[in-house]
N, C-alpha and C positions, 0 to 999 in steps of 0.2 A: 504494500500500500504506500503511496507519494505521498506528500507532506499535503500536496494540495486535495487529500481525499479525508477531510479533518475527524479527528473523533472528538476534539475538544470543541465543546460548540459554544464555549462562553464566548469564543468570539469566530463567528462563523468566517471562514476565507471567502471574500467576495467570489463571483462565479469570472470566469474569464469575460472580457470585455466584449462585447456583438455577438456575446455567445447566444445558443439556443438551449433553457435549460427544458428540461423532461422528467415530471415526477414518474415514477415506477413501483410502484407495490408487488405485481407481479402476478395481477388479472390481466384477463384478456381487453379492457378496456384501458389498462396502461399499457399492452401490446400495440392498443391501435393509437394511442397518443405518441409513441416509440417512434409506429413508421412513419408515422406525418409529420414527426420530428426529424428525421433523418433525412425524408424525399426534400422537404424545404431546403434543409442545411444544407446539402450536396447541389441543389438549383443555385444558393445564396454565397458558396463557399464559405462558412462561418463551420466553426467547433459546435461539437454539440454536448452538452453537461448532463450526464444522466443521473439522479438521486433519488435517493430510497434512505427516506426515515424511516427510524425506526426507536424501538424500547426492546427494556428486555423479554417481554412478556411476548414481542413479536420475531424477536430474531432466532434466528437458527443457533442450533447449537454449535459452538466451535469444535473444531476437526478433534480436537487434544481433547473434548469432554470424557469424562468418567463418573459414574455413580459416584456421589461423596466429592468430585472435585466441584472446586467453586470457578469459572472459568474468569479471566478480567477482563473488564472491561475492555482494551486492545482486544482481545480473544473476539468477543462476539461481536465488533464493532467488524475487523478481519473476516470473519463469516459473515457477515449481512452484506459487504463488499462482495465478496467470493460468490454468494448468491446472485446477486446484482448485476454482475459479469455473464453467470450461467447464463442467466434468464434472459438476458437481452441477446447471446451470444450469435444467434443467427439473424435475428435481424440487420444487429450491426454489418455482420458480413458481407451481406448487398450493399451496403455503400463505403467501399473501399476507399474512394476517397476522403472521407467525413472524418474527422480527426474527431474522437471521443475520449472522452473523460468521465470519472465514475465516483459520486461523494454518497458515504453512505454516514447519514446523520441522525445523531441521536438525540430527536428533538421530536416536535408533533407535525404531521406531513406538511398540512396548512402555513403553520409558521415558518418553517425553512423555507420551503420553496416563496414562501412571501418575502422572506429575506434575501434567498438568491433571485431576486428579482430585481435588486438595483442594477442600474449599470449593462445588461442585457438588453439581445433588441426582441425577444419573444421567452415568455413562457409558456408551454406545452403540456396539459393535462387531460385527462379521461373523462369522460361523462361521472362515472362512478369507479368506485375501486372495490376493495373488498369487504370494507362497510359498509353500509345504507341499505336501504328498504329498499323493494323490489320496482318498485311504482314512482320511484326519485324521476324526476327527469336530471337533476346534477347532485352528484356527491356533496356532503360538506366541505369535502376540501378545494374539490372545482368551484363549487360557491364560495369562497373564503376569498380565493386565489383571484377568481372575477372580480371583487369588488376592493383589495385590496393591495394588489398585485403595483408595483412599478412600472411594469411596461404590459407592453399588449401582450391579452392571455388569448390562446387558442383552447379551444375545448370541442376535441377530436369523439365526433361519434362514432358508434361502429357502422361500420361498413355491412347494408343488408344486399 
């Protein structure tokens, strides 16, 4: 993990500059924010920031876990990264060009990505993730991100 994929989040590292960041939980509706992230950026030539908040309640268990061990912090912040990578892993792969980067933050979805929101020229999220009711037309954290957001938010439907 790079310095620039922080685990300390008292003070978040801004997102790269004209970047395009992309929340990602790891439904199919941050799939399809992923590729509409990725098709722009490669039109745009700009970086694209992929991140995945998280807690410990939601992250994967680290590679090293054992019965009885207590993992640290580093540990599962490393795993929600590793996860992060996985899951996006073929997408990315169709745009070879698109330079990516991958911050896995331990924070609450909404407010990171509202935070890597300065200084960017889009952020990228899902209709819903893998909270909310079924009859949502937006998650809380696409509604969050909408109304709070620094720069322009896209909110990628799925595709019927």
């Amino acid at each position: 993990m790079s310095a620039e994929d922080a685990i300390d989040n008292s003070e978040l590292v801004p997102a790269p500059r004209n970047s395009i960041v992309v929340g990602h939980d790891g439904s199919d509706y941050a799939d399809d924010a992923l590729g509409a992230a990725l098709e722009l950026a490669d039109q745009l030539h700009v970086p694209v920031l992929v991140v995945r908040a998280w807690s410990i309640a939601t992250a994967p268990r680290p590679a090293n876990w054992d019965f009885g061990y207590v993992s640290s912090f580093d540990e599962y912040s490393a795993a929600v990264h590793d996860e992060l990578v996985r899951d996006t892993r073929t997408a990315v792969k169709k745009y070879p060009a698109v330079s990516v980067s991958y911050r896995a933050v331990h924070a609450s979805p909404a407010q990171s990505l509202i935070d890597l929101s300065r200084d960017v020229r889009l952020l990228v999220v899902g209709t819903r993730g893998r909270g909310g009711l079924a009859g949502m037309l937006l998650g809380s954290v696409s509604e969050q991100c909408v109304r709070h957001a620094a720069c322009p938010v896209l909110v990628v439907r799925p595709r019927t």
